[in-house]
C-alpha positions as CSV (number, residue, x, y, z in Angstrom):
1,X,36.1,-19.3,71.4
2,X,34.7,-17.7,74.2
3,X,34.0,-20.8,76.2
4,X,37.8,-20.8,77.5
5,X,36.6,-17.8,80.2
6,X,34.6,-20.3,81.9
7,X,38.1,-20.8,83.3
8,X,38.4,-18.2,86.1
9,X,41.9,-18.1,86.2
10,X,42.3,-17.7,82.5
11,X,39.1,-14.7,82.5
12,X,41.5,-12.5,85.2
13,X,44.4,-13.0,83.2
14,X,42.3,-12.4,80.0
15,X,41.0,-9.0,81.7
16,X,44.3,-8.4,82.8
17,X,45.9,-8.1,79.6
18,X,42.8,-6.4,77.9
19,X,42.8,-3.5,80.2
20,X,46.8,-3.3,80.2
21,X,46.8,-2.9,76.3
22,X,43.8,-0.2,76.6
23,X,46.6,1.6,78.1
24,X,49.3,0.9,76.0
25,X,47.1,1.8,72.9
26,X,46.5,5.0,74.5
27,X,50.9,5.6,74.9
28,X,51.0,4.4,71.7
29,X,49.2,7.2,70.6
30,X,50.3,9.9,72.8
31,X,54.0,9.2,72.0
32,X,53.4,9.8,68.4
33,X,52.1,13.2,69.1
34,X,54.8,13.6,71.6
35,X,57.2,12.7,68.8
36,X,55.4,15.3,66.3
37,X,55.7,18.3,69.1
38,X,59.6,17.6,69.6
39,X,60.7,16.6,66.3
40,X,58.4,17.8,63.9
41,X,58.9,16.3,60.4
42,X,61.9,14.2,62.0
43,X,59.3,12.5,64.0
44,X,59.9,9.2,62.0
45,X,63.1,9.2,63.6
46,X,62.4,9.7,67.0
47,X,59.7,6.6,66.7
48,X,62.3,4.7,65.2
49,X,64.5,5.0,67.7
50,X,62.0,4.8,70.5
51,X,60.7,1.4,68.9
52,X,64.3,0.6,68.6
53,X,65.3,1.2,72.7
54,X,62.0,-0.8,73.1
55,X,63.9,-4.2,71.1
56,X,67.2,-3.6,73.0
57,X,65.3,-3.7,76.5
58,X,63.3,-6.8,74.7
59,X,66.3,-8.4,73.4
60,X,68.2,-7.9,76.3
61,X,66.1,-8.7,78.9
62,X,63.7,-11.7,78.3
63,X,66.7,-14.3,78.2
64,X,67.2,-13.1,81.4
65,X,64.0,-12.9,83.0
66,X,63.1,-16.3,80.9
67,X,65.7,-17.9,83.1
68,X,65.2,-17.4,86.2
69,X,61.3,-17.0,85.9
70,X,60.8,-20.3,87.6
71,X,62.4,-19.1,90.8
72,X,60.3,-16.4,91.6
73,X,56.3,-16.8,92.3
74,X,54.7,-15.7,89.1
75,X,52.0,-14.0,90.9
76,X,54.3,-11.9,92.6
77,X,56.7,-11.1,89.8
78,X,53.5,-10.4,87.2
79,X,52.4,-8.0,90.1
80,X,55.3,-5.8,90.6
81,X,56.4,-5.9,87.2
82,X,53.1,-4.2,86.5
83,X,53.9,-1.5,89.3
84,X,56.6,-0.6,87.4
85,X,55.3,0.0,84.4
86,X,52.6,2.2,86.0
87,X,54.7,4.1,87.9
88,X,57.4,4.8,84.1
89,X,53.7,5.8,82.6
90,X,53.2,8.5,85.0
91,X,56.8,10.1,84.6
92,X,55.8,10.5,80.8
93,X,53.2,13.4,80.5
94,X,56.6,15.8,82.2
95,X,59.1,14.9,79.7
96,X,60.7,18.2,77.8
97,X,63.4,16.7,75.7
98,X,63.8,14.2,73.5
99,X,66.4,12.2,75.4
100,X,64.2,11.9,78.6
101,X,61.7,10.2,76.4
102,X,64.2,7.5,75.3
103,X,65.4,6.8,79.2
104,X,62.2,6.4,80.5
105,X,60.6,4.0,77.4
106,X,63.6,1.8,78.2
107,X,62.5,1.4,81.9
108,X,59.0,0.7,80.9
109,X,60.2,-1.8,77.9
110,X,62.2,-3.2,80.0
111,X,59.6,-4.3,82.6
112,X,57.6,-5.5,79.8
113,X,60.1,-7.9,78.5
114,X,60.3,-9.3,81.7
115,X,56.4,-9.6,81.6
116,X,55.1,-10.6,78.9
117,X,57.1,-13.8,78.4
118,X,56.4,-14.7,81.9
119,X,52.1,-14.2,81.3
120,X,52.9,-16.0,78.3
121,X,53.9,-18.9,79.5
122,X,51.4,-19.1,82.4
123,X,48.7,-19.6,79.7
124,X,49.4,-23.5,78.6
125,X,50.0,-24.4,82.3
126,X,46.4,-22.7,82.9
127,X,44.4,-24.2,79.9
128,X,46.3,-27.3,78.9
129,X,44.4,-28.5,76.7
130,X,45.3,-27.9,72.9
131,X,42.2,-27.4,71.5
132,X,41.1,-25.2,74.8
133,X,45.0,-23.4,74.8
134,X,44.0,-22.4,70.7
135,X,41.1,-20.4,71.2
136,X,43.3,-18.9,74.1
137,X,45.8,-17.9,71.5
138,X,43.0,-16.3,68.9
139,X,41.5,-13.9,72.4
140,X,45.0,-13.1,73.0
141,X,45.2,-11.8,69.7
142,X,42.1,-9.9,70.1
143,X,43.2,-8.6,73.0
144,X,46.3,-7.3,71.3
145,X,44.2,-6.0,68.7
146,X,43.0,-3.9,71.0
147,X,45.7,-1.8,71.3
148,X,44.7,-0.7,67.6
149,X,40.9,-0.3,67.9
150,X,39.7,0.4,70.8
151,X,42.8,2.1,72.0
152,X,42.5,4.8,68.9
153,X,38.9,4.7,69.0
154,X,39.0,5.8,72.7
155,X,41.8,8.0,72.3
156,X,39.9,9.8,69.4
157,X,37.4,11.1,71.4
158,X,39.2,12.0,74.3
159,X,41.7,13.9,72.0
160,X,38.5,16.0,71.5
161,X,38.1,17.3,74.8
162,X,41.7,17.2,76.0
163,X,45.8,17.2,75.2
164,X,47.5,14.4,74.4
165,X,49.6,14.5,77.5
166,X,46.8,13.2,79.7
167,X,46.1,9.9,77.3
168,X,49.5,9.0,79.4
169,X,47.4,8.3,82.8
170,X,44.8,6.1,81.1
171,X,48.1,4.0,80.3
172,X,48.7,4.1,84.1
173,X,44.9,3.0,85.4
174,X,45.5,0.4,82.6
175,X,48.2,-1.1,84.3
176,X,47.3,-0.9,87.8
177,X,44.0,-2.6,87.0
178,X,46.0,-5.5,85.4
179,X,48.0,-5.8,88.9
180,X,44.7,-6.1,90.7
181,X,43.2,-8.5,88.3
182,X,46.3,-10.7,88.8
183,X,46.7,-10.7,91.8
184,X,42.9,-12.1,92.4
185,X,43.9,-15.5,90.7
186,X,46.1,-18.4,92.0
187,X,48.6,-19.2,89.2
188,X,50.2,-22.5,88.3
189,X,54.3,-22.6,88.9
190,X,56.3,-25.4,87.5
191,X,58.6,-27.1,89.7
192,X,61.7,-25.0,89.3
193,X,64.3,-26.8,86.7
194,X,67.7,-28.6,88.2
195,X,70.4,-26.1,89.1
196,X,72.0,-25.0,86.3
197,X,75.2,-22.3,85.7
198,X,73.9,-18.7,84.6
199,X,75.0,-19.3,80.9
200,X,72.9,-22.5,80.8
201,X,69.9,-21.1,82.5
202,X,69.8,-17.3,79.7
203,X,70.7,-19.4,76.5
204,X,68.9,-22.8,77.1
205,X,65.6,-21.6,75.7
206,X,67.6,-19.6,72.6
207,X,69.1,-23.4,71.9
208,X,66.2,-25.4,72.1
209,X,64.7,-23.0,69.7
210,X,67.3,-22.9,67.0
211,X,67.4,-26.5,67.4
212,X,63.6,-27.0,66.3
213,X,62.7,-26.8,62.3
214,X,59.6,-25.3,62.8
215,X,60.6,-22.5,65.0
216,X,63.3,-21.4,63.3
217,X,60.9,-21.3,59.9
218,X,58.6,-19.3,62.5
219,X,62.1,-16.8,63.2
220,X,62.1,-15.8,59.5
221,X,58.3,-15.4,59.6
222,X,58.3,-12.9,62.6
223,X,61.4,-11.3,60.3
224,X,58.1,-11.0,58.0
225,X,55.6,-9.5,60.4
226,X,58.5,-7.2,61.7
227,X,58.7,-5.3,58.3
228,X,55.0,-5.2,57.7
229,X,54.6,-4.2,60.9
230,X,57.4,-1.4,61.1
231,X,56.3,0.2,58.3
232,X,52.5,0.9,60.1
233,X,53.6,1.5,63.6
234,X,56.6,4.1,62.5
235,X,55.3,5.6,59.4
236,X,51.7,6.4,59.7
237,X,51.6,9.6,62.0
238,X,54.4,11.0,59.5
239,X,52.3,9.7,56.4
240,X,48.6,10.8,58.0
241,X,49.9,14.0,59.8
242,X,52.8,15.6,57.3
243,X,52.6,13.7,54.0
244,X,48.2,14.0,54.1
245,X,47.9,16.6,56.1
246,X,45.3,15.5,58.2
247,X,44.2,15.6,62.1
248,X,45.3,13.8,65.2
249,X,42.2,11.3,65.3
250,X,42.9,11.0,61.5
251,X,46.1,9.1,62.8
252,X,44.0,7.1,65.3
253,X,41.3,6.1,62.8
254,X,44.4,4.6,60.6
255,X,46.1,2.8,63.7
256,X,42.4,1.6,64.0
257,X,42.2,0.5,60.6
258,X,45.4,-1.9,60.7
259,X,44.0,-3.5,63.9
260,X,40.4,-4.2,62.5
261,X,41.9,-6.4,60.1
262,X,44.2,-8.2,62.8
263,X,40.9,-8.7,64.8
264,X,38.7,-9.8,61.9
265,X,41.7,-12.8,61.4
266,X,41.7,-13.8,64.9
267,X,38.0,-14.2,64.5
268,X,38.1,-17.0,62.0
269,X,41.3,-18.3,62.8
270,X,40.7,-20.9,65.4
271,X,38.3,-22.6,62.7
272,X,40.8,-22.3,60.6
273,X,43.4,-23.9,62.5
274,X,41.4,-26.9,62.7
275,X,40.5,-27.3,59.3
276,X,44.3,-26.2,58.1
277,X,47.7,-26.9,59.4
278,X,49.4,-23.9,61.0
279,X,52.4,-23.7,58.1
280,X,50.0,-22.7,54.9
281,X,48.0,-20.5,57.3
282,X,51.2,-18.4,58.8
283,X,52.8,-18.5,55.0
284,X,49.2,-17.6,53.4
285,X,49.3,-14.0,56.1
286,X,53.2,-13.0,55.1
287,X,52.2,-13.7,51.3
288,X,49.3,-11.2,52.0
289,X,51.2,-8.8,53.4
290,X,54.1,-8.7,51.0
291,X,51.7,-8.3,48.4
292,X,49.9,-5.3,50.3
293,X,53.0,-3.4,50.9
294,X,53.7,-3.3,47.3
295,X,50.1,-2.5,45.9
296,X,50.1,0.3,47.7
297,X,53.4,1.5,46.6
298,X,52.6,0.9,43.1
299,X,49.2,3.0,43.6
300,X,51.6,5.6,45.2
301,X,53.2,5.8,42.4
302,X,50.6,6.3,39.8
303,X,47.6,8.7,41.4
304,X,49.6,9.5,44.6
305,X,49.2,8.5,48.4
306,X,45.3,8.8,49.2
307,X,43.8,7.9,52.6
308,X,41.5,5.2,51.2
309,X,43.8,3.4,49.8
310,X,46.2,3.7,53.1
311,X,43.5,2.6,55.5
312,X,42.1,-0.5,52.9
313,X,46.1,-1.3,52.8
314,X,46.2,-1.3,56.0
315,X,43.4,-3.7,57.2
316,X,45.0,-5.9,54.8
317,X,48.5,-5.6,56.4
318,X,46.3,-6.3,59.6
319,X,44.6,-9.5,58.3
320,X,48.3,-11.0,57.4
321,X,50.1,-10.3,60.7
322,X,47.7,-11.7,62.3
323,X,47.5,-15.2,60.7
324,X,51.2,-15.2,61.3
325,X,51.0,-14.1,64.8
326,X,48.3,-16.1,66.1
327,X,49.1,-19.5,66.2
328,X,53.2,-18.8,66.7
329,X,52.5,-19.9,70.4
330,X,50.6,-23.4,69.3
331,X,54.2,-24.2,67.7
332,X,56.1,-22.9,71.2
333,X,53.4,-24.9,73.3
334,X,54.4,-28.0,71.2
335,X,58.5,-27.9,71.3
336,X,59.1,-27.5,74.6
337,X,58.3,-29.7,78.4
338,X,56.2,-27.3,80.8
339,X,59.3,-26.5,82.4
340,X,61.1,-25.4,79.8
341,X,58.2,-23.4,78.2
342,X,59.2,-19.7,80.3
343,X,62.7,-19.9,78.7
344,X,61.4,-20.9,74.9
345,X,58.6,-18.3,75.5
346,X,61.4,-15.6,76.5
347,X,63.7,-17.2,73.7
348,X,60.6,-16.5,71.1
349,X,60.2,-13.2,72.6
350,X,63.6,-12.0,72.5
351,X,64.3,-13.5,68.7
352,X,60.9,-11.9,67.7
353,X,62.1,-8.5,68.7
354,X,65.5,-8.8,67.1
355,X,63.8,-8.8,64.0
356,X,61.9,-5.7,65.1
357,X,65.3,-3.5,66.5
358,X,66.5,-4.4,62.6
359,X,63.4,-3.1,61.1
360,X,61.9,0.1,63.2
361,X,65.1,1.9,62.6
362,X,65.5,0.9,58.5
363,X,61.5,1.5,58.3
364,X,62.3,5.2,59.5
365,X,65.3,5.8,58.1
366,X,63.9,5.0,54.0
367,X,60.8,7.3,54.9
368,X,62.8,10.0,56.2
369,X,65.7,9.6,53.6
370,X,64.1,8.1,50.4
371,X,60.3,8.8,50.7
372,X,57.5,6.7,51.1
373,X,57.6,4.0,47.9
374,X,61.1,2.9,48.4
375,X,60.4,2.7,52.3
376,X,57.0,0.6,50.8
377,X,59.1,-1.5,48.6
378,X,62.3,-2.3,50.7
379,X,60.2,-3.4,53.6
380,X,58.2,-5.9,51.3
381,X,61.4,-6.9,50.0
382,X,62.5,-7.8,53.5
383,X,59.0,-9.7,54.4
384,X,59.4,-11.8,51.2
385,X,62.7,-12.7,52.1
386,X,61.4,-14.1,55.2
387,X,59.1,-16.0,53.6
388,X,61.4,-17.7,51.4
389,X,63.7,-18.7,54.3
390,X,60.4,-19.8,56.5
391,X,59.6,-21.9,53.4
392,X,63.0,-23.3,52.9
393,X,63.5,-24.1,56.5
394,X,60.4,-25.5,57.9
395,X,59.5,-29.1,56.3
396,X,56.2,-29.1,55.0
397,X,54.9,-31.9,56.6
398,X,56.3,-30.3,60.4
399,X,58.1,-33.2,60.5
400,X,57.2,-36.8,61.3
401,X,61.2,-38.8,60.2
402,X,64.4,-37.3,59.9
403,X,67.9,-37.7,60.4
404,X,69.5,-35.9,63.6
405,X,72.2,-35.7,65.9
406,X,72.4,-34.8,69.7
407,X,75.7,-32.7,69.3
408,X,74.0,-29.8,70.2
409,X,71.6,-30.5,72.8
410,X,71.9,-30.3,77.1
411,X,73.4,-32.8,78.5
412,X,70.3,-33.5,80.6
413,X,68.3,-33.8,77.7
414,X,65.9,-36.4,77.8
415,X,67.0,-38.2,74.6
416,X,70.8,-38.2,75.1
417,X,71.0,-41.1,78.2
418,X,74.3,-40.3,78.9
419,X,75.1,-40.3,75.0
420,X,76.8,-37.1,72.9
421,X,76.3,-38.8,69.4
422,X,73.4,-41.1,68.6
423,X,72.3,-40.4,64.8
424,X,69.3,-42.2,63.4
425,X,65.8,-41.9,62.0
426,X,63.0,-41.9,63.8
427,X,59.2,-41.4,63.5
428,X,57.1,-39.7,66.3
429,X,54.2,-38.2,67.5
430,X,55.2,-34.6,67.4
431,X,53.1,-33.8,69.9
432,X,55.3,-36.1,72.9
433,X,56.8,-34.3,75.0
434,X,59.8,-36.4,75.0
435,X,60.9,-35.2,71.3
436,X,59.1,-31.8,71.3
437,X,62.3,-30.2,71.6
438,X,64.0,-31.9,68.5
439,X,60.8,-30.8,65.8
């Protein structure tokens, strides 16, 4: 796996996002607190809504930035997107009120949905190789994953010796490190696409993606994560702090827990990946999670909530998402030509976090309202229903002959030649460019 840094390119990027999500751990933290001081048992609320501005800014945004990404140098735009979000991170330890919170997370969220799709994207055109671009994906993950070990871990001890206010200014070193580290590299841009009308451009990458089997099974799977995954990153300080009673680095040791078990996945996953296909593998991690969720709920309800059984349910919830996670940019990679890829990216990114602005608000909301089992049980309920969609919609054998139309597609699609209807079967490499955007 580790063979990819050889790549200098890749290593700065690499470095670049590690030391950016130290610092975003280290928010992730300090807004929880922040939450606890100005809300108090109503903190659940105030996350969820946080978490919720956070998906409008996503949802919003990436289309946006997706489609003009290819105008702009990336370099540039990674840099002073970056600048940005340092400069919202520093405005954070001297908010007062609830509302100021909520304006300034949808600057920084906002930055980072710009961002992120764009760094995304980069990645493929960097190490273009498949096998190479995998164990990319599986250090990405780590590095994400970072945000919930080392973050905590780090924010644990300095907790010890000082407020929670001033784990906001590691969150601003982290992202002005990640500016110099980009701006160190060359980066590859694609020749910008033909000239387009500002419709075509934000929803091009939202229509190739609904148009593709397997990424709209991977939609319902991120519909999946988004439950699991609302259910730790909104309920645990209210869960560690008011329901157990415990202390603020009990809360990071938790976070900690959940992204052990996301780490430990990514570890074995690119062996994995080459032993499996992708489908069982992503399936296999929402299965896991689904049934985690509700074991713990059961417990819950016969002997009570314990911390053991929150931080081994947890990891477990931390294995799953991560299976389903990881290789979600090997199926992007493969449905889309190179100069498409910043729009499907932004497209993924934007979907992705549609689920999320459903599920941070209900996650909060059935804690708050109806306790911790039916907040438990309706968020499993709403991973399993993803799976079964996933399942019904993405063919199991991702997809070698079937029927279509071109009704739907660009008119400078590479398959229509001038034609709107053209329905046959067909057999092909799902790997060619020239179809990626039909599988």
């Amino acid at each position: 796996m580790l063979s990819v840094l050889a790549d200098r390119t890749y290593r700065h990027l690499f470095l670049a996002q590690v030391v950016a999500l130290l610092g975003t751990g280290l928010a992730t933290v300090a807004l929880g607190l922040l939450a606890f001081d100005l809300a108090g048992d109503r903190a659940a609320l105030v996350l969820g809504t946080v978490f919720t501005i956070k998906m409008v800014a996503y949802v919003g945004v990436a289309p946006i930035a997706g489609a003009f990404a290819d105008r702009v140098p990336r370099r540039a735009l990674l840099v002073t997107l970056d600048l940005v979000r340092a400069g919202v991170a520093l405005a954070l330890p001297f908010v007062t009120e609830v509302w100021q919170v909520y304006v300034l997370i949808f600057l920084l969220q906002s930055a980072s949905a710009a961002f992120t799709p764009t760094f995304q994207a980069t990645i493929p055109d960097v190490l273009s190789e498949e096998e190479r671009y995998t164990r990319a994906l599986s250090l990405s993950r780590l590095a994400y994953d970072l945000e919930n070990i080392v973050s905590p871990i780090l924010a644990a001890l300095l907790l010890a010796v000082m407020s929670y206010n001033s784990l906001f200014l590691g969150t601003v070193v982290g992202f002005m490190a990640s500016a110099l580290l980009v701006v160190s590299v060359l980066l590859p841009t694609p020749t910008p696409s033909e000239s387009r009308g500002v419709y075509d451009r934000t929803t091009r990458g939202i229509r190739i993606y609904l148009a593709t089997p397997r990424l709209r099974g991977l939609l319902a799977l991120d519909l999946a994560s988004a439950a699991a995954g609302a259910m730790v990153l909104v309920n645990t300080v209210v869960l560690v702090r008011g329901s157990l009673g415990l202390s603020d680095s009990a809360l990071a040791w938790t976070l900690f827990s959940f992204g052990a078990g996301s780490m430990a996945a990514a570890l074995v996953l690119p062996r994995l990946l080459d032993a499996l296909p992708d489908r069982p593998v992503m399936i296999g991690g929402a299965v896991l999670m689904v049934a985690s969720l509700l074991g713990l709920a059961v417990t819950v309800m016969i002997a009570g909530l314990g911390w053991t059984m929150l931080l081994a349910t947890w990891l477990l919830v931390g294995l799953g998402y991560s299976a389903v996670l990881t290789p979600s940019g090997r199926l992007l990679r493969r449905s889309a030509h190179a100069g498409d890829r910043p729009a499907l990216f932004a497209a993924q990114f934007a979907l992705s976090h549609a689920c999320w602005l459903v599920t941070y608000p209900l996650s909060g909301w059935l804690l708050t309202v109806y306790g911790v089992v039916p907040a438990l049980i309706g968020l499993a309920l709403i991973a399993a229903i993803g799976i079964l969609v996933a399942v019904a919609l993405w063919p199991a054998g991702d997809l070698s002959k079937f029927e279509h139309t071109h009704d739907n597609l660009p008119l400078d699609h590479p398959h229509l030649h001038g034609e709107r209807r053209h329905a046959h079967p067909f057999v092909v490499d799902d790997q060619h460019p020239r179809w990626a955007s039909h599988l």
